[in-house]
C-alpha positions as CSV (number, residue, x, y, z in Angstrom):
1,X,17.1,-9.9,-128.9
2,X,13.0,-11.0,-129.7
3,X,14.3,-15.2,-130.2
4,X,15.6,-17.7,-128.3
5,X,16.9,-21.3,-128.6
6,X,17.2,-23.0,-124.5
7,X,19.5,-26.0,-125.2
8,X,20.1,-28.3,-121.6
9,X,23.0,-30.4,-121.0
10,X,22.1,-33.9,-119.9
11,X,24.8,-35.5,-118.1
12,X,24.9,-39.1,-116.7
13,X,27.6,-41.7,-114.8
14,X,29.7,-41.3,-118.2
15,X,29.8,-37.6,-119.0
16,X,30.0,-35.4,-116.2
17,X,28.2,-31.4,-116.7
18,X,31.6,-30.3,-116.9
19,X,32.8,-32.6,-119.8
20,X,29.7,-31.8,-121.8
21,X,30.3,-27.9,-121.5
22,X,33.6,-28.4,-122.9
23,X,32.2,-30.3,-125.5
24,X,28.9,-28.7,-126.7
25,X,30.8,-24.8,-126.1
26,X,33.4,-25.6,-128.7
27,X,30.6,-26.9,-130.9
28,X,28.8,-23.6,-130.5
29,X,31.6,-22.1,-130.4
30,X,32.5,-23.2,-133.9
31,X,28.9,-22.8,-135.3
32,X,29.3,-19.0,-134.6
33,X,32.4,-18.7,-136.3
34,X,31.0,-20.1,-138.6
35,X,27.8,-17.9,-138.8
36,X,29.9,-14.5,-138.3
37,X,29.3,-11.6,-139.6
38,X,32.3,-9.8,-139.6
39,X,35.6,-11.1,-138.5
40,X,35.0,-11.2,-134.7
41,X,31.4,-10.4,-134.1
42,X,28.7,-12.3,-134.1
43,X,24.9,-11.4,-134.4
44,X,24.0,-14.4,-132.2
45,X,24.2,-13.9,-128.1
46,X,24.6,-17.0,-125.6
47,X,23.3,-17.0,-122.5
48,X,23.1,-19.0,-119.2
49,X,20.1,-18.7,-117.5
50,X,21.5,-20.8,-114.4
51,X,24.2,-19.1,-114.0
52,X,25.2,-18.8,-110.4
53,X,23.3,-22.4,-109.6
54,X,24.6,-24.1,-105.9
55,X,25.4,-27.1,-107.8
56,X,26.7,-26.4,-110.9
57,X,28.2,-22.4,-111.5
58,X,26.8,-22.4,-114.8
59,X,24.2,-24.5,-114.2
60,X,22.9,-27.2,-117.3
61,X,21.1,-25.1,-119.5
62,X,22.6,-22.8,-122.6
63,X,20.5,-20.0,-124.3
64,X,20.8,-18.7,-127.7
65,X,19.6,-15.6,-128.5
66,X,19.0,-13.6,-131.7
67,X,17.1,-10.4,-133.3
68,X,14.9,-12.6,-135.9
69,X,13.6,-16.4,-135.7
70,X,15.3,-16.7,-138.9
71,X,18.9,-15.7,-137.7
72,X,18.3,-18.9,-134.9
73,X,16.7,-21.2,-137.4
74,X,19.9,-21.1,-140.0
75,X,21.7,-21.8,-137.4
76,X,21.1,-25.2,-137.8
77,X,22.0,-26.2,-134.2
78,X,20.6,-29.8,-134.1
79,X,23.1,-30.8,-137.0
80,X,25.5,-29.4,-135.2
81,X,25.3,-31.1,-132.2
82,X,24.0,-34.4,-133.9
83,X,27.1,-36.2,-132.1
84,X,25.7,-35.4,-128.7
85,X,21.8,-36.2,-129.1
86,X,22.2,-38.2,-126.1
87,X,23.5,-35.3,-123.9
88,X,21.5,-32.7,-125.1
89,X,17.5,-31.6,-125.3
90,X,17.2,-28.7,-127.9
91,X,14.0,-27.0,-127.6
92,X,12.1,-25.3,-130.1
93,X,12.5,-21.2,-131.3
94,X,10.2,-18.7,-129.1
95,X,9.9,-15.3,-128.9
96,X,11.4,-13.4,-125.8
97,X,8.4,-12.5,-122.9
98,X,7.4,-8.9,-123.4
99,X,7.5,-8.5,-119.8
100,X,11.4,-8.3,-119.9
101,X,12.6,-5.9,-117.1
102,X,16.5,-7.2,-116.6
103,X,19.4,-7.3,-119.0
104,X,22.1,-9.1,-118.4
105,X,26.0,-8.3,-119.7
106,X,27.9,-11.6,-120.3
107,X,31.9,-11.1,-120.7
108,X,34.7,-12.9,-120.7
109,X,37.0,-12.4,-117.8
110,X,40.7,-12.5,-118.5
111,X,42.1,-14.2,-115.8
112,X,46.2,-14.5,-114.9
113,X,47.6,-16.5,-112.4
114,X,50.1,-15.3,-110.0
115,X,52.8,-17.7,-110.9
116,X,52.4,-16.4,-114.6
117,X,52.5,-12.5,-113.1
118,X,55.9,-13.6,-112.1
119,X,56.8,-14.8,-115.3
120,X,56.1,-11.7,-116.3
121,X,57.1,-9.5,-113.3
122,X,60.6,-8.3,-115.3
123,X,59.0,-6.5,-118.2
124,X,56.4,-5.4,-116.0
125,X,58.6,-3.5,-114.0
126,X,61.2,-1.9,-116.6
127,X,58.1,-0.5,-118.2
128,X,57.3,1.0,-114.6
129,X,60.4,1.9,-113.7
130,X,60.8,3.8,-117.4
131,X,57.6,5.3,-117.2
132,X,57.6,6.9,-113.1
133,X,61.3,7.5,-113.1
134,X,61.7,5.1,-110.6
135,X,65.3,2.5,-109.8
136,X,63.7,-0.9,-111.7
137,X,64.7,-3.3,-108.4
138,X,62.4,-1.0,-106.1
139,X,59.8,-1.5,-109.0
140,X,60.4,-5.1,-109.2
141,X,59.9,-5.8,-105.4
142,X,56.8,-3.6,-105.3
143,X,55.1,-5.4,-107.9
144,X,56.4,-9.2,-106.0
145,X,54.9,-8.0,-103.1
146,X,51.8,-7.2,-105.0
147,X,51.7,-10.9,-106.3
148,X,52.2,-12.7,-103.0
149,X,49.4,-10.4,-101.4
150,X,46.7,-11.4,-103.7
151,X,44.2,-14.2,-104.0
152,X,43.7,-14.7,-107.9
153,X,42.0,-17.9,-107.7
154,X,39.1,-16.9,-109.6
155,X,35.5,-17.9,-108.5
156,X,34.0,-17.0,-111.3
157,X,32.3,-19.6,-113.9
158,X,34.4,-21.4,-116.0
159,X,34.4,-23.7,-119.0
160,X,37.5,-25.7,-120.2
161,X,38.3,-25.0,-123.9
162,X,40.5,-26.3,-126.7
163,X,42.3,-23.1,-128.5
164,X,41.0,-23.1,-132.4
165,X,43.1,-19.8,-133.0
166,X,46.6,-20.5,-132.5
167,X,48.4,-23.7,-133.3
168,X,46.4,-24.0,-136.6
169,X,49.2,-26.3,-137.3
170,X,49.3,-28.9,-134.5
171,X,46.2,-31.8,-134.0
172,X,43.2,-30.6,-132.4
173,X,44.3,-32.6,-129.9
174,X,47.7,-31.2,-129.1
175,X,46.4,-27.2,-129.1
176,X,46.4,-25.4,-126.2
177,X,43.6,-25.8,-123.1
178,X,42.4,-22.6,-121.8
179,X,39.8,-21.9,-119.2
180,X,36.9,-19.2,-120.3
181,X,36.1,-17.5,-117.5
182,X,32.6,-15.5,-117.7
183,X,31.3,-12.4,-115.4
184,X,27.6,-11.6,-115.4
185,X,26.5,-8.2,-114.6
186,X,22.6,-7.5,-114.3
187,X,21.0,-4.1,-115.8
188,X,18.1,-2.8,-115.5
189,X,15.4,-1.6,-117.9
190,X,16.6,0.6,-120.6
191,X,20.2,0.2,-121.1
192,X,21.8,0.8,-123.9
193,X,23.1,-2.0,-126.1
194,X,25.9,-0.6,-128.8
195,X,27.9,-3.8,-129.4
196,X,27.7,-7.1,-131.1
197,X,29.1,-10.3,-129.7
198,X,31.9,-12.4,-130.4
199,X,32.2,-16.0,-131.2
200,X,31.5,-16.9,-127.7
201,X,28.4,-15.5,-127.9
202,X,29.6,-12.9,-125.4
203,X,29.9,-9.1,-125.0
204,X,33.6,-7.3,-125.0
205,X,34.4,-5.4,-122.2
206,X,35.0,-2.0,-123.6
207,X,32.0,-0.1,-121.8
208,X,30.6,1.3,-125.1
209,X,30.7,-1.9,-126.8
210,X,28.2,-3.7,-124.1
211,X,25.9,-6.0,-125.8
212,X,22.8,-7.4,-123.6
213,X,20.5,-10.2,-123.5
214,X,17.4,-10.0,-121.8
215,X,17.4,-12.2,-117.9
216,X,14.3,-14.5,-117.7
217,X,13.8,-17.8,-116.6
């Protein structure tokens, strides 16, 4: 990644930070589906320099991030986000400091709530019980046990999202709302970067797939 695109969220008494994430993710969201390369991967990384902030997890400021100035400038994110000039400041394309020296891995993490583990707890534990030979009810309170133990509120960053994938159907507004979590992890110098990114502008998970940006302020 040699370009970059900083766009910051301006909220104010009528649109809080977290409305306009909602709102200016989706947008960006569609842009790179719209931009993609292949059916799920996408050339164009996001990134969220303030991520972590006291105030604000993700903090007000959005990066994208690309291999060519070109790549950015087709992008045509001012058109994009032409409905929220007021909430945004898009700054001009610059190249990436040389003086790079930390990497940063930006994934989605796929969070399930405890109540939906027990909704789920049944087929979980047949397939347990099948696969270690094992009576299913001694599975079945094992894995309840599990459940009531553990503290799955998630602290991670989130931003609320519509669905555009399922219910193609059904109104945009009566699609299914999802949180996006997102985990950073920090590298150092010299990491390997195999993957591309999907339409979120994020890397997958699988370990040889890791696609980095480079961490600056």
């Amino acid at each position: 990644m040699k370009y970059y695109l900083d766009i910051t969220l301006l909220p104010d008494a009528e649109a809080s930070l977290g409305f306009l994430w909602f709102k200016i993710y989706q947008q960006i969201h569609l842009l790179l589906v719209e931009n993609k390369v292949s059916a799920k991967d996408s050339v164009i990384a996001v990134s969220f320099p303030h991520y972590g902030d006291k105030a604000y997890p993700l903090g007000n400021k959005m990066r994208l991030l690309a291999t060519s100035e070109s790549q950015l400038t087709g992008l045509a994110v001012e058109r994009w986000l032409s409905r929220f000039a007021d909430y945004v400041h898009i700054k001009g394309i610059k190249a990436v400091p040389e003086n790079v020296t930390q990497f940063a891995c930006f994934k989605r993490w796929q969070y399930k709530s405890p109540n939906k583990l027990r909704l789920e707890v049944d087929k979980r534990a047949q397939y347990l019980a099948k696969k270690n030979n094992l009576p299913v009810m001694q599975v079945k309170e094992r894995l309840l046990a599990s459940i009531d133990s553990l503290d799955n509120a998630s602290k991670l960053p989130f931003i609320n999202l519509t669905s555009l994938s399922t219910d193609k159907t059904k109104p945009i507004n009566d699609r299914r709302n999802f949180k996006l979590f997102i985990e950073r992890e920090l590298l150092s110098d010299g990491t390997p970067s195999n993957g591309m990114y999907t339409c979120y502008g994020l890397s997958r998970r699988d370990g040889s797939l890791h696609a980095l940006v480079p961490w600056f302020d």
